[in-house]
C-alpha positions in Angstrom: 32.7 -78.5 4.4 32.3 -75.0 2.9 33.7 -76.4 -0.1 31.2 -78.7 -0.4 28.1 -76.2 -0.1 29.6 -73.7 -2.7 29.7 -76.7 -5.0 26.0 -77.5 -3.7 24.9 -73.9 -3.8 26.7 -73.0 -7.2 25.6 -76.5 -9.0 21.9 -75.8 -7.4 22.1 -72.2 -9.1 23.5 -73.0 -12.3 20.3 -75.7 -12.7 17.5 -73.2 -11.6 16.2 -75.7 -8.9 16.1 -73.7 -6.0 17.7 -70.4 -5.0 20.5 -70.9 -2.5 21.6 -68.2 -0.6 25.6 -68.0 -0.1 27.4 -66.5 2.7 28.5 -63.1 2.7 31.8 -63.8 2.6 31.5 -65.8 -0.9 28.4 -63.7 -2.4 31.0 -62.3 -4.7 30.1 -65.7 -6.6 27.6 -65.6 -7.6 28.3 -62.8 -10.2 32.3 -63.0 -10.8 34.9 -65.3 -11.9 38.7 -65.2 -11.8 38.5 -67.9 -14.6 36.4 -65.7 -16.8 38.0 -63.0 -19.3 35.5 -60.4 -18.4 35.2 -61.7 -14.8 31.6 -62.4 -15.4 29.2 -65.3 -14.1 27.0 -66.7 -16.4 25.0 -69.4 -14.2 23.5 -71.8 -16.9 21.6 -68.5 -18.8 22.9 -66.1 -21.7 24.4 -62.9 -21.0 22.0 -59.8 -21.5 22.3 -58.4 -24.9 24.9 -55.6 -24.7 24.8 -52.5 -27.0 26.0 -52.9 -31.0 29.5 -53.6 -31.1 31.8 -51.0 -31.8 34.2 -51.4 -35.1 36.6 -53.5 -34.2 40.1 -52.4 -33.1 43.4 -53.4 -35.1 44.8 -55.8 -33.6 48.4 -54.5 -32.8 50.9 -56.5 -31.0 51.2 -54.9 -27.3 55.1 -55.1 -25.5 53.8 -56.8 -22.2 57.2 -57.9 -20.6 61.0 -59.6 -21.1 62.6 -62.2 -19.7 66.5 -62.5 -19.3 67.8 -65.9 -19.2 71.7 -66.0 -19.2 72.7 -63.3 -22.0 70.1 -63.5 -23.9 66.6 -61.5 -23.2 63.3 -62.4 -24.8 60.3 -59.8 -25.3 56.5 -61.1 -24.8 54.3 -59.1 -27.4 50.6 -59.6 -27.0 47.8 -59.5 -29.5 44.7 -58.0 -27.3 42.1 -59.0 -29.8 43.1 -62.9 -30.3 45.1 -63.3 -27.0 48.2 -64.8 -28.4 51.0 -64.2 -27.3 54.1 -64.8 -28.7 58.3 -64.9 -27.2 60.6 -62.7 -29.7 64.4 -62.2 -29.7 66.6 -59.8 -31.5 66.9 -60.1 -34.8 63.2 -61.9 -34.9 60.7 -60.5 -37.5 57.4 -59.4 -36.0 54.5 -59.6 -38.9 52.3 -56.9 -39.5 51.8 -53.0 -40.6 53.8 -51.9 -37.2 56.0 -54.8 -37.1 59.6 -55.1 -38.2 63.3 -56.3 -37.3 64.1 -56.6 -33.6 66.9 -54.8 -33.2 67.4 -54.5 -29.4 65.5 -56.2 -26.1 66.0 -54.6 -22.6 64.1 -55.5 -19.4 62.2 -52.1 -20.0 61.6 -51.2 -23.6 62.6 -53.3 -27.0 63.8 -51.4 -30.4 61.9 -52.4 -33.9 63.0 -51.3 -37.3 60.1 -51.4 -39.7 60.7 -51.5 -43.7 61.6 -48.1 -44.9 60.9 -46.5 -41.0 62.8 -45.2 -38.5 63.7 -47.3 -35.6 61.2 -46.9 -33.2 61.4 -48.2 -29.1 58.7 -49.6 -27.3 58.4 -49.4 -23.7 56.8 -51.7 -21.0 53.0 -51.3 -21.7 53.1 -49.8 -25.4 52.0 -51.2 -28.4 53.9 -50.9 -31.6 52.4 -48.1 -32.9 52.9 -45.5 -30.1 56.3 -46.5 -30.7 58.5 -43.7 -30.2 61.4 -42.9 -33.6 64.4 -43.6 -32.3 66.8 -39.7 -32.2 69.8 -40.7 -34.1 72.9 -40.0 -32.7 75.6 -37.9 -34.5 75.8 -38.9 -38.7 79.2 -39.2 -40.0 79.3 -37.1 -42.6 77.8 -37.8 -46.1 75.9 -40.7 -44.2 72.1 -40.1 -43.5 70.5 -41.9 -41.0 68.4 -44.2 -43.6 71.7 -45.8 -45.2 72.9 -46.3 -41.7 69.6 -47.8 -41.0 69.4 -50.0 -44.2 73.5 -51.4 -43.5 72.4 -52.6 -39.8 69.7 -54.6 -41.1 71.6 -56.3 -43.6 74.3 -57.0 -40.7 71.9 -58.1 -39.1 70.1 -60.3 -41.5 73.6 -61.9 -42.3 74.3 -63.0 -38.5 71.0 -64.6 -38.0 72.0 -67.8 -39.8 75.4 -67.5 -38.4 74.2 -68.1 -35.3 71.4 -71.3 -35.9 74.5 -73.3 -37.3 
């Protein structure tokens, strides 16, 4: 029955007939949303006009969580500006001016090698460009850490079709 008068008492409000009061328990309504993005209720008028928008942000992918299914984990990277949000593994190329080779996924942070970078990790929360550089461990010597770099992305480009056959 209290279904029914919310539905009378938002449909009534969203025509402009007649101004129904709602309980106090559900008054929180009449001006939010858990459907909405910005949580807002916008009852069959415009939204007030806001202040100028700001310059728009870059639109950098965001590390927002990894799944681990068997032996395999897979890393959820968000773009905030267009909402997409796309599933990557290792060895998955992730487009753009912070993006790069996947080189490692963990339930906690994932490690990105970008052309001509150092490797970088991301943790839980962080987008690609406050990506932390990788410390290298101990060189071999007459090996810097670039040619090591450079010779584990090439392994690692020559296993990917390895393993779709």
């Amino acid at each position: 029955m209290a279904g029914a008068a919310l539905l009378l008492a938002g449909s009534a409000m969203a025509s402009g007939r007649s101004r129904v009061v709602l309980p106090a328990a559900y008054q929180v309504l009449a001006h939010k949303s858990i459907f909405a993005r910005n949580r807002a209720v916008f009852l069959g008028r415009r939204a007030a006009a806001s202040a100028p928008a700001a310059a728009t942000r870059p639109d950098i992918p965001v590390f927002i969580g990894a799944l681990h299914g068997g032996r395999m984990f897979t890393a959820l990277l968000e773009w905030p500006a267009s909402g997409m949000v796309r599933a990557v593994h290792v060895h998955d190329v992730v487009p753009g001016a912070y993006g790069g080779l996947i080189t490692r996924v963990t339930l906690r942070a994932l490690e990105i090698v970008g052309p001509g970078q150092p490797p970088r990790r991301v943790h839980l929360g962080e987008n690609l460009k406050e990506a932390a550089p990788i410390m290298p461990a101990a060189t071999a010597p007459g090996e810097s850490g670039t040619s090591q770099t450079r010779a584990l992305i090439e392994m690692m480009r020559r296993r990917r079709p390895q393993k779709l056959k």
